[in-house]
KETI-606643 format. One record per atom (N, C-alpha, C): residue in one letter; x negated, z, y negated. Coordinates in steps of 0.1 Angstrom, whole numbers, padded with zeros to 4 digits, always signed. Layout:
KETI-606643
AXZY ...
//
This chain:
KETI-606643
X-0207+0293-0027 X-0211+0281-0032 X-0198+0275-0039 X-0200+0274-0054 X-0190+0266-0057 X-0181+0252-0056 X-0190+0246-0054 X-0186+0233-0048 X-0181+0232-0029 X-0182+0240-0023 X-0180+0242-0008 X-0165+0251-0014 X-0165+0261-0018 X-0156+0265-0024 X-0145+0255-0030 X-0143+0245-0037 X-0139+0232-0042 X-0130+0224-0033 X-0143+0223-0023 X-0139+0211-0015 X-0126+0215-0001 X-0133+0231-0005 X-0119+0241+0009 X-0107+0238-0001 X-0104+0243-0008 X-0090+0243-0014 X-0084+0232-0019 X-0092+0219-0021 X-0089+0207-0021 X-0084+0204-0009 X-0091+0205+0000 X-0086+0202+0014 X-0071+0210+0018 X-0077+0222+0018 X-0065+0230+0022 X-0049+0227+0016 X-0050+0222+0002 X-0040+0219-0009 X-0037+0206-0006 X-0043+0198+0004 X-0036+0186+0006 X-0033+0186+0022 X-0040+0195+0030 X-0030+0197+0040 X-0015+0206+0040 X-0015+0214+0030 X-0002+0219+0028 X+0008+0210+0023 X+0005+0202+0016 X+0014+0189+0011 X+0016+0180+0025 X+0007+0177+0030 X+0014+0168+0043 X+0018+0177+0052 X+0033+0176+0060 X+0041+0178+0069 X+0031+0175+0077 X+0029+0186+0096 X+0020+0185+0105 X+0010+0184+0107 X+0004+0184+0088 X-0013+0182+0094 X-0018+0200+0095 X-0011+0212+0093 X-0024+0221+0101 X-0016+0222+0112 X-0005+0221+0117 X+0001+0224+0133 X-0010+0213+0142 X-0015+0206+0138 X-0022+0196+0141 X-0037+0199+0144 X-0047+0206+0138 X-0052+0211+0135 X-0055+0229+0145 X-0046+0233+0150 X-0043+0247+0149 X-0049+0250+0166 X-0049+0232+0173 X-0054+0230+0186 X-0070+0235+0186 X-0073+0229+0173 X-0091+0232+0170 X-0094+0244+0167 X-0084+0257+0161 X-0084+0266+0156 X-0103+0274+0160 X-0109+0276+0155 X-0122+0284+0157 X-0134+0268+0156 X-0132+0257+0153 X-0141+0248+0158 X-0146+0244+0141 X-0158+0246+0139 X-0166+0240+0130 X-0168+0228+0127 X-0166+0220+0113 X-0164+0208+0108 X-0178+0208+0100 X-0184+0198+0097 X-0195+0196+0087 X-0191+0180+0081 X-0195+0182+0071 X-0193+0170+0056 X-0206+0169+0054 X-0212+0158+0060 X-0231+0155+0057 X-0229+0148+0042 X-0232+0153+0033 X-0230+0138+0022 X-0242+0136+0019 X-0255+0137+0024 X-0267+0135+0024 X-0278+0149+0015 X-0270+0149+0001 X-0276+0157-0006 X-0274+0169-0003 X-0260+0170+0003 X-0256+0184+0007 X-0245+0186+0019 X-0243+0196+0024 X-0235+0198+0037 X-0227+0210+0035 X-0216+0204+0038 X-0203+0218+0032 X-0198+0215+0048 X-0204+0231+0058 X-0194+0235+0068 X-0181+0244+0066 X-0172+0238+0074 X-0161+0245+0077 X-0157+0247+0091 X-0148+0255+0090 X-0143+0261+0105 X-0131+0263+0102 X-0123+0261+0109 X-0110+0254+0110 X-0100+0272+0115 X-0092+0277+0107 X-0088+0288+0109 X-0077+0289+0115 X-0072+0305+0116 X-0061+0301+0129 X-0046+0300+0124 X-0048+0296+0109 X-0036+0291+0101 X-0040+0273+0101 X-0048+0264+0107 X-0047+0253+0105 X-0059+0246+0094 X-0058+0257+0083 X-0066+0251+0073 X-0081+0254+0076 X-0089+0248+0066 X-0101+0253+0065 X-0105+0264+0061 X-0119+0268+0064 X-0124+0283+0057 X-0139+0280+0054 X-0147+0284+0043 X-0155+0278+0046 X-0166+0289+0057 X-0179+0285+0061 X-0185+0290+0075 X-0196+0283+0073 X-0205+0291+0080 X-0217+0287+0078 X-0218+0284+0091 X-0228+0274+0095 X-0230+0270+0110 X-0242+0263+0116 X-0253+0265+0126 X-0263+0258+0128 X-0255+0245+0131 X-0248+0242+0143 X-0244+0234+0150 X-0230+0232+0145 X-0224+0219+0142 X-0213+0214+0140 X-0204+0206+0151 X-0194+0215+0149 X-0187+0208+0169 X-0184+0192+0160 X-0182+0190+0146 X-0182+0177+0143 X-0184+0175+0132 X-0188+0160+0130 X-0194+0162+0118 X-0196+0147+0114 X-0192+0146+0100 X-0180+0137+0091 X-0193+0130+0076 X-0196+0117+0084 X-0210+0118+0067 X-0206+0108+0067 X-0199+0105+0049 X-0195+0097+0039 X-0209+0086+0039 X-0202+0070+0038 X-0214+0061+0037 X-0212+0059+0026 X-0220+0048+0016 X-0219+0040+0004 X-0204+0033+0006 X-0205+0024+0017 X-0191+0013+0015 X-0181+0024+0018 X-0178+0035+0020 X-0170+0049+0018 X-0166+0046+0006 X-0173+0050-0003 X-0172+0057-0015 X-0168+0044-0028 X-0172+0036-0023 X-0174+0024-0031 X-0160+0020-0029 X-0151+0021-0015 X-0137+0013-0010 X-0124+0025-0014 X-0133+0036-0016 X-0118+0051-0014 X-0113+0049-0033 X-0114+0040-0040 X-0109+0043-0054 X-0092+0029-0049 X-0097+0023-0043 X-0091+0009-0040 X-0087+0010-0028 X-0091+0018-0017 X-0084+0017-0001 X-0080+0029+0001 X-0081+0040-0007 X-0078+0052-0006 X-0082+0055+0010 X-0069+0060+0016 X-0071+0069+0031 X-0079+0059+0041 X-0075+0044+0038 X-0079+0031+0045 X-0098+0032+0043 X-0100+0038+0032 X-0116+0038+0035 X-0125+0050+0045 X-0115+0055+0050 X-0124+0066+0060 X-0127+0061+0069 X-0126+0049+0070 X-0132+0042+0083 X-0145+0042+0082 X-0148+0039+0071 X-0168+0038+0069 X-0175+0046+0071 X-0168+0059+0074 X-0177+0072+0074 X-0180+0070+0090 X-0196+0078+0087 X-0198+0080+0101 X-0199+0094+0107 X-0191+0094+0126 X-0186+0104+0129 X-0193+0108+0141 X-0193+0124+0144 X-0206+0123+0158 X-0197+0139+0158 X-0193+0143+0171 X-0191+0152+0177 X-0183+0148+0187 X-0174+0161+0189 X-0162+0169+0195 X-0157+0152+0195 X-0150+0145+0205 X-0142+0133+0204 X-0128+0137+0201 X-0127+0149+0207 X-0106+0155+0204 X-0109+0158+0193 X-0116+0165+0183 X-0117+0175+0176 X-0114+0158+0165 X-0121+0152+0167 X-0128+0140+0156 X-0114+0133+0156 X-0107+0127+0166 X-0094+0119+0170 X-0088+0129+0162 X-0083+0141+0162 X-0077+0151+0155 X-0072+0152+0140 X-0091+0152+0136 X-0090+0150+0124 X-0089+0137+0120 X-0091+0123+0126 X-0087+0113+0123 X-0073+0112+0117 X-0068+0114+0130 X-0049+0113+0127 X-0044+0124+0112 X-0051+0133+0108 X-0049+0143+0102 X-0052+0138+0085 X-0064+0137+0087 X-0069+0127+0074 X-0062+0112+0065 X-0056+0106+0078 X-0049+0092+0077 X-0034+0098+0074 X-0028+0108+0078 X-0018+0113+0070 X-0019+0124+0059 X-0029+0123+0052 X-0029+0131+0043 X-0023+0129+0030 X-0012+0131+0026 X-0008+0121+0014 X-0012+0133-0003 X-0012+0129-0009 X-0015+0139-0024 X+0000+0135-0032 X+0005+0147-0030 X+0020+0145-0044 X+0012+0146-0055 X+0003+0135-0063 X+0000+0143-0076 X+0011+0144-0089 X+0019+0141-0086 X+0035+0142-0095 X+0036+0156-0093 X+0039+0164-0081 X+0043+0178-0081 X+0032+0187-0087 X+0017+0182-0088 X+0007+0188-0087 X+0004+0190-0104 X+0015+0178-0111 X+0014+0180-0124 X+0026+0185-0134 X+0034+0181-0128 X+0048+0190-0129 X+0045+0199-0135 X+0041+0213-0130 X+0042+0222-0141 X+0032+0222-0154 X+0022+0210-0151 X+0018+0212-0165 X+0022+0203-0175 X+0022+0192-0175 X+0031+0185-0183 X+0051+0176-0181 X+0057+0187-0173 X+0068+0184-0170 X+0071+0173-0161 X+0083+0171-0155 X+0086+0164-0145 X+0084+0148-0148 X+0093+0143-0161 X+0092+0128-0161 X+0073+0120-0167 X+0066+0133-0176 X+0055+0132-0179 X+0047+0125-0167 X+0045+0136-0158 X+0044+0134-0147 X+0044+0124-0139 X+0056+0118-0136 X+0059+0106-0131 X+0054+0092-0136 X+0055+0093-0156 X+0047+0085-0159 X+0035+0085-0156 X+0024+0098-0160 X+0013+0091-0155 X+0007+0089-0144 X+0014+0093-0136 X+0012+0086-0121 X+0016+0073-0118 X+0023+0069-0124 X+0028+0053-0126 X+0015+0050-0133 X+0013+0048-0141 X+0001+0045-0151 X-0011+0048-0137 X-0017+0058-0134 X-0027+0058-0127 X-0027+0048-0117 X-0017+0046-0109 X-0013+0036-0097 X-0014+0023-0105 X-0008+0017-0115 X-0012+0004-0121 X-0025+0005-0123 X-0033+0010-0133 X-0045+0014-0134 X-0056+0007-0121 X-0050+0010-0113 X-0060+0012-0103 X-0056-0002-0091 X-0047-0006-0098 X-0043-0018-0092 X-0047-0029-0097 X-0047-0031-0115 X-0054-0034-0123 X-0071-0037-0117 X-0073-0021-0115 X-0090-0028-0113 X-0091-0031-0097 X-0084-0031-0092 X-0087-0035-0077 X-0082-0053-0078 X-0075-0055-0086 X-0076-0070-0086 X-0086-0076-0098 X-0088-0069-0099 X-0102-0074-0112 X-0112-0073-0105 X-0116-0065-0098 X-0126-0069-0085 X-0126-0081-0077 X-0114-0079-0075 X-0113-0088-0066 X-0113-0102-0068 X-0107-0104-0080 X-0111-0120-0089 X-0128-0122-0095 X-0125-0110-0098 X-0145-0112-0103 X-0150-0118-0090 X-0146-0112-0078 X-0157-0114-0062 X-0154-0130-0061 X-0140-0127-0059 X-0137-0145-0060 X-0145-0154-0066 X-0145-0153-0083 X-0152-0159-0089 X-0163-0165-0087 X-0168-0151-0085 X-0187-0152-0088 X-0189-0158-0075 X-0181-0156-0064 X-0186-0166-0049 X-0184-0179-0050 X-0173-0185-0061 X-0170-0198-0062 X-0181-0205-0072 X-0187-0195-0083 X-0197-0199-0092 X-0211-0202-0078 X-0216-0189-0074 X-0226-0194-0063 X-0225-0209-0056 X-0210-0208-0051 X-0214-0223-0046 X-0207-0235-0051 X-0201-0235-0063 X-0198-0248-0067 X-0209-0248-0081 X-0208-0239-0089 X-0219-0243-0101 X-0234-0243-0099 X-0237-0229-0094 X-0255-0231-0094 X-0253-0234-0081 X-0248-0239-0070 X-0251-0246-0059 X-0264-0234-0048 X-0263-0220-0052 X-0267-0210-0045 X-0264-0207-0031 X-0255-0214-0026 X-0250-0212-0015 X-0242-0222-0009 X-0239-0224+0003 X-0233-0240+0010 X-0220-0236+0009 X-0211-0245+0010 X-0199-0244+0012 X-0197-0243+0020 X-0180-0237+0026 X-0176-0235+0042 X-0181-0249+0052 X-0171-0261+0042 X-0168-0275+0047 X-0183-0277+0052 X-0195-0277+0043 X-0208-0283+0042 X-0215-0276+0055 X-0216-0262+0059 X-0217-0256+0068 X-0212-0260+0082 X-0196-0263+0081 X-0193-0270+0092 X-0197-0282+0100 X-0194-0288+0087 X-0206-0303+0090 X-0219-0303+0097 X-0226-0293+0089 X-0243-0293+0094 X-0242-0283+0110 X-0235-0276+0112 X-0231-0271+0125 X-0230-0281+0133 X-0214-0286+0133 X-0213-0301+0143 X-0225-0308+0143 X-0231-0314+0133 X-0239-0319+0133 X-0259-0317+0145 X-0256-0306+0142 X-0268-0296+0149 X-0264-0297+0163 X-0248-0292+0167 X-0246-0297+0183 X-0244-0307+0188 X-0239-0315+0177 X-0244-0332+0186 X-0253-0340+0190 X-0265-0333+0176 X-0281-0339+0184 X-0285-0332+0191 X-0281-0318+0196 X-0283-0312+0208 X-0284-0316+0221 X-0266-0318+0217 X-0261-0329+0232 X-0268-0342+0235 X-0270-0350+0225 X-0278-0366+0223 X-0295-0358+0227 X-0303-0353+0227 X-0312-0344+0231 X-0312-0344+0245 X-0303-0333+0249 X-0300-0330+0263 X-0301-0341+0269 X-0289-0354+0266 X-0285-0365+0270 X-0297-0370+0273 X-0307-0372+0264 X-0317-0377+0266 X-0333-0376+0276 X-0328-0362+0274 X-0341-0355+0282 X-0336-0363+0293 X-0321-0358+0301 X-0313-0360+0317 X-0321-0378+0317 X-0317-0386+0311 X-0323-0397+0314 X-0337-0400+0316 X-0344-0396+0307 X-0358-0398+0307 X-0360-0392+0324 X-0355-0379+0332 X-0360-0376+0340 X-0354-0387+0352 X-0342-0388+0350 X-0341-0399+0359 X-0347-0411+0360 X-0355-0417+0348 X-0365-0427+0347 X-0378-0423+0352 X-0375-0411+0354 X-0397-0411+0358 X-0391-0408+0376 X-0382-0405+0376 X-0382-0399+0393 X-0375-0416+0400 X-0369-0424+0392 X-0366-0437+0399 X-0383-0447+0403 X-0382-0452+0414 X-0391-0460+0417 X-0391-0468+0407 X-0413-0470+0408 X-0413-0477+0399 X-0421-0493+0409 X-0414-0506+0402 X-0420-0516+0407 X-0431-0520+0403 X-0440-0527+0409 X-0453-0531+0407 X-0452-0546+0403 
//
């Protein structure tokens, strides 16, 4: 499978770039990994050099399925968005690959080196990194915005302050309630004169 194919040498090519992630790794040696991405499922098994291979498997000792808020956070949180994925196996195997994945760094500078030279290189990876900084605060101002349009222009939504208010508010006639009930019962249980 091409794409299963893909996804091994991608992987494998970025654990050879991070220092200790297959000695890391090498504890799992024989233990099957699965990538659910809904439409499709790329198993691996973890070989007795560290990396992946790919492996066909009924059962996955663990197994790794990408959510929407995944995919939507990894252009802008990069390694910071594997939190969203959801994980079900092996607990050592999964802790494993946790620590493994969170140091996974990509030199893409060395990775382009030999094709467009060293300083090339460097520029457009500067460029990609602003790029992407660029639109992670352009998101981020848009979200601002459009939450400040909701509730100060079309009034779609309450304000923090206004919220607060009507909260306090809600537990004070609570208490004045409560207050009230406790009295009333002390007035029907006090003697009444004739």
């Amino acid at each position: 499978m091409i794409a299963a194919g893909f996804i091994e040498r991608s992987l494998n090519h970025l654990l050879l770039q991070s220092p200790g992630a297959t000695e890391a790794l090498l504890r799992h040696a024989g233990c099957s990994v699965r990538f659910d991405l809904t439409l499709a499922r790329f198993d691996f098994r973890i070989a007795d050099d560290g990396c992946f291979t790919e492996a066909v498997t009924d059962t996955a000792d663990a197994v790794i399925k990408p959510t929407a808020t995944l995919f939507a956070r990894l252009p802008f949180f990069g390694r910071d968005a594997l939190r969203h994925a959801e994980y079900s196996g092996d607990p050592a195997l999964l802790a494993t690959l946790d620590r493994v994945f969170k140091q996974l760094d990509w030199d893409i500078e060395a990775d382009l080196a030999p094709h467009v030279g060293d300083i090339a290189a460097h520029r457009i990876h500067a460029l990609g990194q602003d790029a992407l900084a660029q639109a992670a605060h352009a998101v981020s101002a848009f979200s601002h915005n459009a939450s400040e349009y909701m509730v100060e222009e079309a009034e779609l939504m309450a304000r923090g302050v206004d919220v607060a208010r009507f909260n306090r508010d809600v537990d004070a006639l609570a208490d004045d309630a409560a207050r009230l009930e406790a009295r009333l019962r002390l007035l029907e249980a006090a003697p009444h004169p004739l």
